[in-house]
C-alpha positions in Angstrom: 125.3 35.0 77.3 126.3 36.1 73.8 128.1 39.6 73.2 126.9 41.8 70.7 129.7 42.6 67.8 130.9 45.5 70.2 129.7 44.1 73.8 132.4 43.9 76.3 132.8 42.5 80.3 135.3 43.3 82.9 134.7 40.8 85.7 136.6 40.3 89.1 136.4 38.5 92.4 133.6 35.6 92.4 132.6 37.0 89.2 135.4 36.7 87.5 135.3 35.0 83.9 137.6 32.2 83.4 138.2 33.7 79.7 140.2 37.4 78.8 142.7 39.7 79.2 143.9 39.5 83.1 144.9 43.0 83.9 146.7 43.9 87.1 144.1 45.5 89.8 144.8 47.5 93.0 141.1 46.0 94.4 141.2 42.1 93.9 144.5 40.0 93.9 143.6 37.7 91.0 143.2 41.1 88.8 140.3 41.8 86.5 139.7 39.3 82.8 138.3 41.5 80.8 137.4 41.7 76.5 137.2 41.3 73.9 139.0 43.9 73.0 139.9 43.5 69.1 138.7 47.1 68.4 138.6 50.4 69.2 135.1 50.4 69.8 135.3 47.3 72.1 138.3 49.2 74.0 135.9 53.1 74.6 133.4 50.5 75.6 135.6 48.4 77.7 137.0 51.9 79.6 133.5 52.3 80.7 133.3 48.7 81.8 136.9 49.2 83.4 135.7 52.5 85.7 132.3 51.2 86.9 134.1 48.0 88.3 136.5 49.7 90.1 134.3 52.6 91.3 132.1 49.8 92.4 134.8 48.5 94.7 136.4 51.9 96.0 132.5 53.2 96.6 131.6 49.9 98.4 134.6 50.4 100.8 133.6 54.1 101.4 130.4 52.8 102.2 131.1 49.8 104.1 129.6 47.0 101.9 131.7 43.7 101.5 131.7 43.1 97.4 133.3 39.7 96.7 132.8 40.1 93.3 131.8 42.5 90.0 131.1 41.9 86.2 129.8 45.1 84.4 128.7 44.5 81.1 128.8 47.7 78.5 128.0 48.0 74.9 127.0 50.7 72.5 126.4 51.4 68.7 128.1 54.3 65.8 125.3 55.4 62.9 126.7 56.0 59.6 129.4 58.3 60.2 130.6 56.2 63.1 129.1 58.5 65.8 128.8 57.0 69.0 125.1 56.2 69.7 125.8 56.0 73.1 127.2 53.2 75.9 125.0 50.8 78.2 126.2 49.2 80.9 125.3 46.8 83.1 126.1 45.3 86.7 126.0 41.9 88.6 127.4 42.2 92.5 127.9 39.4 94.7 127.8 41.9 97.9 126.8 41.2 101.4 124.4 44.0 101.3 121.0 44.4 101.4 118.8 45.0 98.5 118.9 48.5 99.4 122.6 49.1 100.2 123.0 47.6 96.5 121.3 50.5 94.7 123.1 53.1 97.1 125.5 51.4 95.5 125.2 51.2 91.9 123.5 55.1 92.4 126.4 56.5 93.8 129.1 54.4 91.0 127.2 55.6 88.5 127.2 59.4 89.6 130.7 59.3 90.3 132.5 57.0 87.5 135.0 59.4 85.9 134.7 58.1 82.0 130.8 57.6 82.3 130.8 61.6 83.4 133.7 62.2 80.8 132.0 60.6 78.2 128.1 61.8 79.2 129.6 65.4 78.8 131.7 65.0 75.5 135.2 65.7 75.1 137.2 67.5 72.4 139.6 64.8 69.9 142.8 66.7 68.3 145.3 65.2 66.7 148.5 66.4 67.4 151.9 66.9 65.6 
């Protein structure tokens, strides 16, 4: 699938893309390819991507499903004066979980996911000296 100009993916386990940035990760031994990440854009979006995998695999354990492997997909747009339209993202599991246990799942990462919640309630930028 083709990114968008400011579409990222963060992938691990079975999932994992065979093209990125490999970053160190406490859940999967291989570590998480993740990117692009050419921009600051691509890098807000890529936090989001970054939290959702590896809420996905600390919530699984919590709730006792096996995940072999994430990819979580997030993009987003800026208007004119390079406010942030918002983020999307998106997430594949290869989990040996029922159909039901899945969406428990994704519900309960997607409540919980620290920079979705920072992010959905807005923060304060300062520059400091």
């Amino acid at each position: 699938m083709d990114l968008s100009p400011l579409e990222v993916r963060a992938t691990a386990g079975t999932l994992r893309a065979a093209d990125g940035i490999v970053l160190a990760h406490a859940w999967t031994d291989e570590g998480v390819v993740a990117g692009p990440a050419t921009n600051g854009a691509q890098l807000l979006h890529l936090s989001v991507a970054l939290c959702v995998l590896n809420d996905t695999y600390r919530e699984a354990q919590t709730l006792g499903i096996q995940v072999d492997g994430v990819a979580v997909a997030a993009d987003g747009g800026f208007d004119d004066d390079w406010r942030s339209t918002g983020v999307r993202y998106a997430v594949r599991l290869d989990a040996r979980a029922s159909a039901a246990d899945r969406t428990r799942l994704v519900e309960r990462v997607d409540a919980v996911a620290e920079i979705p919640r920072a992010l959905r309630h807005g923060a304060p930028v300062s520059r400091v000296d």
